[in-house]
C-alpha positions, 0 to 999 in steps of 0.5 A, spaced: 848 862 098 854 865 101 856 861 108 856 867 114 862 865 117 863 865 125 866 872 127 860 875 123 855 871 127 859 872 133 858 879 131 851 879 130 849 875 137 854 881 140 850 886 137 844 884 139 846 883 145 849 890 146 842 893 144 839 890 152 841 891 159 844 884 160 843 879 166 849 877 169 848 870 168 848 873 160 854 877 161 858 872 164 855 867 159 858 871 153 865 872 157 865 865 157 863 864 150 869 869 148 874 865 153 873 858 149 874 862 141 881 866 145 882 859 147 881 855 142 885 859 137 879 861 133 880 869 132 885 873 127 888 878 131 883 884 128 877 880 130 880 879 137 881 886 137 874 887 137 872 881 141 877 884 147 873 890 147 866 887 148 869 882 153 872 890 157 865 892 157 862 885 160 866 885 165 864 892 167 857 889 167 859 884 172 863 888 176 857 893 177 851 888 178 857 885 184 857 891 187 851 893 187 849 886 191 855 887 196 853 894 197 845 890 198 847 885 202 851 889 206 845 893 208 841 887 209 847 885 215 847 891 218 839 891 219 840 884 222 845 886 227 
């Protein structure tokens, strides 16, 4: 039996996760997951590659769920007031 090495599993949870819309907290839980494989040195540079990108694509998610509850609690403020 073949063993399946930690960039495919990495990959596959990746494509999978990819196929739904995520949640921030699932989003910023895989950022974190990519952060502790770059820093821990576990990546060659072609998995790196691939794994920068999926983290560009998570931090959009992120960033676009922020915004979206800033501009949400803006208009909650402004009917207080």
């Amino acid at each position: 039996m073949k063993k399946i090495s930690n960039f495919a599993l990495l990959m596959l949870k990746y494509s999978i996760m990819a196929k739904k819309e995520l949640s921030y907290n699932e989003a910023f839980s895989r950022l974190q997951e990519i952060q502790d494989l770059i820093e821990g040195n576990k990546l060659d540079v072609d998995e790196l590659s691939l794994v920068l990108k999926e983290a560009a694509g998570l931090l959009k998610t992120c960033k676009d769920k922020l915004f979206v509850v800033n501009e949400e609690t803006q208009k909650i403020l402004q009917n207080i007031q």
